[in-house]
N, C-alpha and C positions, 0 to 999 in steps of 0.2 A: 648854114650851108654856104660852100664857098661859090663863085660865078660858076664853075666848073663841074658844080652837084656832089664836091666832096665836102665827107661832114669836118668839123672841123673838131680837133682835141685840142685840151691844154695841155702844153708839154711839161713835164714828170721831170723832165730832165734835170738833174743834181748842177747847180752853177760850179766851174771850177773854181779852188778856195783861190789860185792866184788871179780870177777876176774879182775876188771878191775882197781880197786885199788890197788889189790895183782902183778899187772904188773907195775903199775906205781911208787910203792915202789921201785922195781926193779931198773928199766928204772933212778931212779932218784938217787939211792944210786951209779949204776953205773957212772955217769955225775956228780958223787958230785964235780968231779976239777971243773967245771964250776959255781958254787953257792954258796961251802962251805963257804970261806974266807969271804963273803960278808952275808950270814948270819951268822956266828959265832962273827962276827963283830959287828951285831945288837943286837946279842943276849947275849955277854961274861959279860957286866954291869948289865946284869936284876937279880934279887935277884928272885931265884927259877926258873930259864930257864934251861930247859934239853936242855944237848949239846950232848947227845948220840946221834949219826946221827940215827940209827936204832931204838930206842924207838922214838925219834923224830919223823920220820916220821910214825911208825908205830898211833902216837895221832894223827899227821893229817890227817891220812889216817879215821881214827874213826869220826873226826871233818866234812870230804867230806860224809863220809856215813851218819851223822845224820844229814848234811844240805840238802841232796836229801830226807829226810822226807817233805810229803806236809804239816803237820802241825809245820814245821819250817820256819821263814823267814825272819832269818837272817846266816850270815856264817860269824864268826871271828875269824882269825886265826893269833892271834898275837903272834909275835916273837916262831913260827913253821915253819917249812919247806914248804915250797911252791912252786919250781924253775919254775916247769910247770902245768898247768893243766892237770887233766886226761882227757880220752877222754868221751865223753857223755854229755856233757858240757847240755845238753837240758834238763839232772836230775834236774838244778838249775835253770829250768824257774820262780819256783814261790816264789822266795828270794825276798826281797823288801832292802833287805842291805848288805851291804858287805864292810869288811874292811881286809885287807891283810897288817898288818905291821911288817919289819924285818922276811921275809919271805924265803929273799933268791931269790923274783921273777926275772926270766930273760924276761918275754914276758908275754902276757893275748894272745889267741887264736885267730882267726878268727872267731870260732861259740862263741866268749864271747857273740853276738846279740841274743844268746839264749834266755838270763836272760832278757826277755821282759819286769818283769816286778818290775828290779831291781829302786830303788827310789834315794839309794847314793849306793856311791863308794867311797874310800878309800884305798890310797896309802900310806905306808910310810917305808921309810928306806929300799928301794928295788934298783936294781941294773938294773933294768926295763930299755933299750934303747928305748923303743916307743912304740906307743899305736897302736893298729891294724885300719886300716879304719874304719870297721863295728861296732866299738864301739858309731858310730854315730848311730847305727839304737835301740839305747838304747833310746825308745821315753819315755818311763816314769821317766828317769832319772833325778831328781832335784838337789842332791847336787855330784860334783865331788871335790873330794878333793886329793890334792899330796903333801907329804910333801917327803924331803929328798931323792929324786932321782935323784942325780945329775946326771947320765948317758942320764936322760931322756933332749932333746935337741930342741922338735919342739912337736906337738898338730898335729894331721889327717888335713889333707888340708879342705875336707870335713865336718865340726861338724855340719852344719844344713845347706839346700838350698831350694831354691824355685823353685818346680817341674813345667811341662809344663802348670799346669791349675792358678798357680800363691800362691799354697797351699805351706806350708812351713815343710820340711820334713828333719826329723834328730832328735839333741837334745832338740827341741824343749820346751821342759818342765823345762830345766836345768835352777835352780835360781842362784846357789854358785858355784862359780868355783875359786877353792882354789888348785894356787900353788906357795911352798913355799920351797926354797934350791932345785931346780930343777936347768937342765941345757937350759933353756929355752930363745929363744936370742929374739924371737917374737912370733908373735899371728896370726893366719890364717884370711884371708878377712872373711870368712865366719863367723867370731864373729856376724857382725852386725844381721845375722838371729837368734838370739837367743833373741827374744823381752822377753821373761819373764824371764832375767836377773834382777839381783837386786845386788849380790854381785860380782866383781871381787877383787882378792887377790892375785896379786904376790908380793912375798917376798923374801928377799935373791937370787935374780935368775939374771943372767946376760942381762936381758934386756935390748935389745939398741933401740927398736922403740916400739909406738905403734900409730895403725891407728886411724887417727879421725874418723871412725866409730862407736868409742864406744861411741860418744855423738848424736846416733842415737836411742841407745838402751831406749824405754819410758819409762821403770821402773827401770833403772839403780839408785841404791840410793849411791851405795860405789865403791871407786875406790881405792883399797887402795898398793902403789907400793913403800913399805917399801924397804930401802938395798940394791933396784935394781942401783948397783952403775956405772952402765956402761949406764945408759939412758942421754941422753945429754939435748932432747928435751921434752917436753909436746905436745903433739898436739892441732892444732887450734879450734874452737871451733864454727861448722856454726850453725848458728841460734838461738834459745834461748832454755837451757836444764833449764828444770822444776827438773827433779827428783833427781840430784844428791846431796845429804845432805852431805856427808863426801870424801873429798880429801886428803891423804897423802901420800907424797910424803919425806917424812921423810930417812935419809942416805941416799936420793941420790946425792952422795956427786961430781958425776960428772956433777949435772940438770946443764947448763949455761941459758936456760930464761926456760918464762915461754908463754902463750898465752897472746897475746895482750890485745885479748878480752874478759878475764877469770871474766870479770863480767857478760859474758851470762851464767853462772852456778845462776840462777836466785835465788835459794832456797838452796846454800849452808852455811852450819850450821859450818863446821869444814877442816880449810887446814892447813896444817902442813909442813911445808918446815924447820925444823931441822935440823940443820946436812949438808942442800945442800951447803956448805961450797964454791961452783964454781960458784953459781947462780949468775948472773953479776950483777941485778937489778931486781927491781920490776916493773911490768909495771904500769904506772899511774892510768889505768882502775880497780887496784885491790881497788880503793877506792869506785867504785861500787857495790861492795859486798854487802850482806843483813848488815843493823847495827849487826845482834841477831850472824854474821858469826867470828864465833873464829878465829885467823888469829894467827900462831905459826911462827916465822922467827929467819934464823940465828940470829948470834949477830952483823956480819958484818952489815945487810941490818935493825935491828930491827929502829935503828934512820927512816930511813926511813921510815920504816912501820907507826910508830908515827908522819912524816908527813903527810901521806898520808891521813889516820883512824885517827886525831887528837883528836876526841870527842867521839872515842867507848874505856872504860876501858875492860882489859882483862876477857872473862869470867871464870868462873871455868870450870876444867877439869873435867871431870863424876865423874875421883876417888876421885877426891878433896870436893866432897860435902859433907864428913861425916868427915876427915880430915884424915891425912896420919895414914896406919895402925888400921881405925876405924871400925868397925865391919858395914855391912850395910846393912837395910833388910827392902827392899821392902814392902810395905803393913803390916807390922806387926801391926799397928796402926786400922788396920778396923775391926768394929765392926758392923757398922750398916748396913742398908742396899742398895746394889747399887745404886747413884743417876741414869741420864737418863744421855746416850751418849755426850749430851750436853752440862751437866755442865763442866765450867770450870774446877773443881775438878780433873774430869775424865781424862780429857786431859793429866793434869799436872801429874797426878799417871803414868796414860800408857807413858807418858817420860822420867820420872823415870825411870823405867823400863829401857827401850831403852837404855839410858844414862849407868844404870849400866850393862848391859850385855856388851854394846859396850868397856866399861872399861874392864870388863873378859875377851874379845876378845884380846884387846890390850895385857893386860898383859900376857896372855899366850903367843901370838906374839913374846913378847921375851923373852919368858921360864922361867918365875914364874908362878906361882900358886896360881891364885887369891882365892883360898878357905884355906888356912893357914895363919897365922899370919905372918905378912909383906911379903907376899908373895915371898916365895924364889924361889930360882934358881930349877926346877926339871930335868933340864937337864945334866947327870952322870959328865960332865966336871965342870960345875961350883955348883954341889948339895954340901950343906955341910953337916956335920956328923948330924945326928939324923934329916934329913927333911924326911918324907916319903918319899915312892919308891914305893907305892902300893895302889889304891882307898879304900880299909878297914880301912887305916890308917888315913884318914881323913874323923872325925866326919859329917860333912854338905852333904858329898857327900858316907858316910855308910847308911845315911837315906835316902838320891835319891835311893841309889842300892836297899834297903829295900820296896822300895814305888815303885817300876818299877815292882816289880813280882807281885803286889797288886794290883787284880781284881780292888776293888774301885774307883783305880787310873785309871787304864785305860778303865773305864768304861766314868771317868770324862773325860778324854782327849775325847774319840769315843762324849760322849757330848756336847763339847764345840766344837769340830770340825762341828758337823753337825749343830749345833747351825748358825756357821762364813757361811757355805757353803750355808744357807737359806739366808743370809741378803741378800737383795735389792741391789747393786751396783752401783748408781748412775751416777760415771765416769768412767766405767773399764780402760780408756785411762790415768789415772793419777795412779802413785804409791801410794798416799796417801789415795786414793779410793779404790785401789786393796791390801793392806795391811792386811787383813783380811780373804779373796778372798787366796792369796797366803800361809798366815798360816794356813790356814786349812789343806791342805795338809802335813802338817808336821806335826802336833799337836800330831798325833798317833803313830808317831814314835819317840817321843824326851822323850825319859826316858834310862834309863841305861840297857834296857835288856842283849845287847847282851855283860856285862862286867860281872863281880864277884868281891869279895873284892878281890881277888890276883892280880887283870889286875896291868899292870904296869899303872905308873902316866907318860902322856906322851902327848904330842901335841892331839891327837885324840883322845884320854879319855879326857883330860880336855875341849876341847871343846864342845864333848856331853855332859857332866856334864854342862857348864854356859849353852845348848841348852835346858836341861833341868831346871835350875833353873829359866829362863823364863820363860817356860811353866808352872813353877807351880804358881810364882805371877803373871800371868795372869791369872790361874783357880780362883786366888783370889783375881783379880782385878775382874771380870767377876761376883762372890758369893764371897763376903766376908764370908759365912759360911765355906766355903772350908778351911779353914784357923784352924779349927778344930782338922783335918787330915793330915794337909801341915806344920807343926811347920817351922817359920822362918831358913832361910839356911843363916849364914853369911856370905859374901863375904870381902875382904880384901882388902884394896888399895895398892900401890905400896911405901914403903918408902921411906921419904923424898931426903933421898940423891943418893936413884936411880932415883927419878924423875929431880932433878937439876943437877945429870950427863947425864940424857939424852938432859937435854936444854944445855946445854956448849957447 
């Protein structure tokens, strides 16, 4: 009771988000010892990065207000300040993307389960020690991605389980889980419940185990455990996996075997063991492989290999099909009009495709730049003078940015997507049947929006950029009239004598 005999309530009242931004500005410039060093760090190479800590955050303070707009859906806050979240976190339920890189991050919140209805996520160059539980309850989430957080050392125990009625609850949606220069030694049991897997990616990260669960997952197509120099073993492999097309296992130069029975990978196309310089021997079962399966080995073991495989000649590498440093574009050749799913034709176009993105993929992997001539180095340590530093700077991917703000365009993706989401699905239980099925989902999101010519050129730009160079020779694999509106986007292979240093 107040002096006056009125009762008194707690007021309800909602804080406005620009006090509560106008605090968190506060709150962060005061705890700057705690995140400076490590964003000043990501941010001192960037050509046009404000280092004014106070303008600085004052833009991302601007950046959190106009991603709490409902008609915004995405938040990118690259190389800005970001140590903490503010609070209200449920302003950003209806983001479908998010990418935080060189931010300065020390933690993501516990209400991060907000963003219900976030799609990716995107980590990089953050000083992040681990991820909160609750970021399992992120059910719509399909791609997570982490680059360059070495502080970060372990994954939530929890990422997805099966509740009491036998339903499967967490991240269940989650296709790509990309991490890469993390401090990451293993992977939680709970991987196996994440069936609509298709990519895993760790890279450069200290991995020393991982569980033969992952040849449980049915639409697992890639395993790709580049650099992970501290894994000794491969795990064993029960029963026979269908789905996994590509194995590498490339720098790891601690592998000593491999699986016995590494020919139950029934339908793989690509293994790579480069580099594993400790691998004792090949098992004899590797000559059970598909004939069509590429098979890349040190130079200790390759005699070997050549007994084993005596009658399959090496295939070409993705990048190798147009020859080193060759320009190469997809579909440029189509004019007429789509045959039927059937034809051979089709087939061999849409592997194409595959083939060279998977090449883009690679080559960014180790920090070139598949959309420049011989693809250089874009990483500040090894960039040389006159390679761009910024997506404007490069022609192929000025017209992606240009064609992302283009109704047209993403009228064509919202089409093609609902197109994929109509077919028939014959086998949902087979990755090759669900291929379609799974891109739909993404199809509306793979353009360049949430970048500008200024972004910097860097792991997570260049990989939306090949996500989207896909999606556009598929709208033209799909209509060859598309092809109109879509001018050819060159892609670059790797030159010659980085590729023959990487086999040495």
């Amino acid at each position: 009771m107040s002096a006056g005999g009125r009762v008194l309530q707690r007021s309800t009242q909602l804080r406005s988000y620009e006090s509560v931004l106008l605090e968190w500005r506060d709150q962060c410039a005061a705890n700057a010892d705690q995140w400076r060093e490590a964003w000043i760090s990501a941010n001192e190479s960037v050509t046009g990065a404000e280092l004014n800590l106070e303008v600085a955050l004052r833009i991302s303070a601007a950046h959190l207000a106009r991603a709490a707009s409902h008609n915004v859906a995405s938040l990118d806050l690259s190389y800005l300040p970001l140590p903490r979240f503010p609070e209200q976190t449920f302003r950003f339920g209806h983001l479908q993307d998010m990418s935080i890189a060189g931010a300065g991050l020390l933690e993501l919140p516990e209400s991060i389960s907000d963003l219900a209805n976030l799609r990716t996520l995107t980590l990089s160059q953050n000083p992040i020690g681990a991820l909160p539980a609750s970021i399992s309850r992120l059910g719509e989430l399909q791609e997570l991605t982490i680059f360059s957080c070495p502080n970060l050392t372990e994954l939530p125990e929890h990422l997805a389980i099966r509740n009491t009625a036998g339903q499967r609850e967490g991240l269940v949606k989650l296709r790509t889980l990309t991490l890469s220069r993390t401090g990451i030694r293993s992977l939680p049991s709970s991987l196996e419940y994440l069936k609509d897997l298709t990519h895993l990616k760790i890279n450069s990260s200290p991995l020393t185990e991982l569980n033969t669960s992952i040849h449980r997952l049915p639409l697992l197509e890639e395993v790709d455990l580049r650099g992970c120099t501290r894994l000794r073993h491969y795990p064993s492999i029960s029963g026979q996996q269908w789905s996994l097309r590509k194995l590498s296992l490339q720098d790891c130069s601690s592998l000593q075997t491999l699986p016995s029975n590494i020919d139950a990978l029934r339908n793989l196309q690509e293994l790579d063991l480069r580099g594993c310089n400790n691998l004792r021997a090949l098992p004899p079962s590797i000559s059970g492989l598909p004939d069509h399966c590429t098979i890349r080995a040190p130079a200790h073991l390759q005699a070997s290999l050549d007994q084993l495989r005596p009658r399959r000649p090496p295939l070409a590498r993705p990048w190798d099909v147009a020859g080193p440093s060759t320009p190469q574009v997809a579909g440029a050749s189509s004019s007429a009009a789509r045959p039927s799913d059937d034809d051979p034709a089709i087939t061999q176009a849409r592997q194409k495709i595959e083939d060279t993105v998977y090449a883009l993929f690679a080559a960014i992997d180790e920090d070139r730049n598949p959309f420049v001539q011989n693809a250089p180095y874009f990483i500040p340590e090894k960039r040389e003078e006159g390679t761009p530093i910024v997506l404007g700077e490069v022609d192929g991917i000025q017209q992606m940015l240009k064609e992302s703000s283009r109704e047209v365009f993403k009228n064509k993706l919202i089409g093609l997507a609902n197109s994929l989401q109509q077919r028939r699905i014959p086998h949902p239980w087979k990755a090759s049947d669900r291929l379609d099925t799974a891109e739909h989902k993404a199809f509306v999101n793979s353009h360049l929006g949430t970048f500008n010519e200024h972004s910097p050129i860097n792991g997570v730009s260049l990989y939306k950029a090949a996500q989207m160079w896909k999606t556009r020779e598929l709208l033209v694999h799909n209509d060859p009239t598309n092809r109109d509106f879509l001018p050819p986007i060159p892609t670059y292979s790797l030159p010659e004598q980085a590729t023959d240093a990487s086999e040495s």
